[in-house]
C-alpha positions as CSV (number, residue, x, y, z in Angstrom):
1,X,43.7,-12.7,-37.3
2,X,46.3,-12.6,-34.5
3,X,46.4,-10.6,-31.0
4,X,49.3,-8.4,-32.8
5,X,47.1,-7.4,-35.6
6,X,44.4,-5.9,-33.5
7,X,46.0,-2.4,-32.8
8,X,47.1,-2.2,-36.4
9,X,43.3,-2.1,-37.5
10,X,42.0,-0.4,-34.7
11,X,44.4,2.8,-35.5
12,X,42.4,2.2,-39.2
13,X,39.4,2.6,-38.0
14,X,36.9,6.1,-38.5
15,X,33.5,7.0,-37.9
16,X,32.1,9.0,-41.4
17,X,28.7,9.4,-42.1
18,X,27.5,7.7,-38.3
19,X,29.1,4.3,-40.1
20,X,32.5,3.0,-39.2
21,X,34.6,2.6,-41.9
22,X,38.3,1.8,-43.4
23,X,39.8,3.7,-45.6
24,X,40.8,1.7,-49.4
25,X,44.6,2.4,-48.8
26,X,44.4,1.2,-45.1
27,X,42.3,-2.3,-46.6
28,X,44.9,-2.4,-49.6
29,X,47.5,-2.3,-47.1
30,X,46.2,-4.7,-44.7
31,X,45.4,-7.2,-48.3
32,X,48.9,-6.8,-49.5
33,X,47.8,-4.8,-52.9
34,X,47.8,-1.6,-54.2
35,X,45.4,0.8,-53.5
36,X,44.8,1.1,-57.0
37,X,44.2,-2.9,-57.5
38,X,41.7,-3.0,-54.9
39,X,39.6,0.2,-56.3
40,X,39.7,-1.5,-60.0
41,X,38.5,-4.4,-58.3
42,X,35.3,-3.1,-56.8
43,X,34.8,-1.1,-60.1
44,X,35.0,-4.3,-61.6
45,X,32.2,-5.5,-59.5
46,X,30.5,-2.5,-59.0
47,X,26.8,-4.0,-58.4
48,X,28.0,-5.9,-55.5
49,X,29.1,-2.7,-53.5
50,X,26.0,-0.6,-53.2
51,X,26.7,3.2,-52.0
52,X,26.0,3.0,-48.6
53,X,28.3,0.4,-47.8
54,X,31.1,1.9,-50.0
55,X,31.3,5.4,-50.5
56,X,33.6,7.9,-52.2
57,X,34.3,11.1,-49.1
58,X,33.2,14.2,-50.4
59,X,35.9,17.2,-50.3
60,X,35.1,18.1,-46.6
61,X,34.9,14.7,-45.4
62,X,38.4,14.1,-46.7
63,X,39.7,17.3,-45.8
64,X,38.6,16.5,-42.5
65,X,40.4,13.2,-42.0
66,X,43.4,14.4,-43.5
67,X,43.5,16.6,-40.7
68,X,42.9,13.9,-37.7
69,X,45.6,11.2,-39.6
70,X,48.5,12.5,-41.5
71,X,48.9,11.8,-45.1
72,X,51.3,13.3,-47.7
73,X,50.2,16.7,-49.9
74,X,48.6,16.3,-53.6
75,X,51.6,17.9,-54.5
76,X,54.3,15.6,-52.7
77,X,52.8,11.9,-53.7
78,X,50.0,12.3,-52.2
79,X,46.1,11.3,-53.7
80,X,44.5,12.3,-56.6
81,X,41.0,11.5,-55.8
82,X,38.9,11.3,-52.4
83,X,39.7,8.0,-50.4
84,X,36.9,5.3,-50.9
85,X,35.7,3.8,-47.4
86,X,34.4,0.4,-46.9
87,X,32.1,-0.5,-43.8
88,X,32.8,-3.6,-42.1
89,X,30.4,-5.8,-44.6
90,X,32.1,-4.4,-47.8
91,X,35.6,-4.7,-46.4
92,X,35.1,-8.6,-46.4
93,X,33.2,-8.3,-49.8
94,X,36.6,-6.1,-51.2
95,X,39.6,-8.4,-49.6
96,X,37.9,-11.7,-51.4
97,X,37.5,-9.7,-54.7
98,X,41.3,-8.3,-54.2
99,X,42.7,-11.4,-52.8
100,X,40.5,-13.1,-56.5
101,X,43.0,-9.9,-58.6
102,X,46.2,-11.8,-56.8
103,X,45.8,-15.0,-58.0
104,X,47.6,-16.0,-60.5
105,X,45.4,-16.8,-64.2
């Protein structure tokens, strides 16, 4: 990781639950993959990302986020479902089973 890419993760970071985590769509992002790639890819493995180091937000937790970071409206393009977080360990666990999803078979 470069000097330049240290604010860019920083800005990604939250504290939910007392753990700090990034959100899947922020990880995605930061992989180069869809959102959508690297949830199907945890489902995928599911027995290797044990609940408290990957969590679904509840409705409040992810009502309250929305409100600190902006995000788009359900109803303008915005999420179906509750953001997944990662903690630090699982976001190294989810990039090497997302960067596995961009390799070519």
């Amino acid at each position: 990781m470069n000097e330049t890419q240290v604010p860019l993760i920083q800005d990604r970071i939250h504290s939910i639950r007392g753990q700090v985590v990034i959100l899947d769509s922020n990880l995605a992002d930061l992989d180069g993959v869809t959102t959508k790639a690297l949830n199907q890819a945890v489902a995928r493995n599911k027995d290797r990302f044990p609940e408290y180091f990957s969590f679904i937000l509840n409705n409040q937790e992810a009502t309250n986020l929305r409100s600190q970071i902006v995000t788009s409206s359900s109803g303008y393009g915005g999420r179906r479902y509750s953001p997944r977080v990662f903690t630090e360990h699982e976001a190294l666990m989810a990039r090497r089973f997302s960067a596995q999803s961009r390799r070519p078979r």
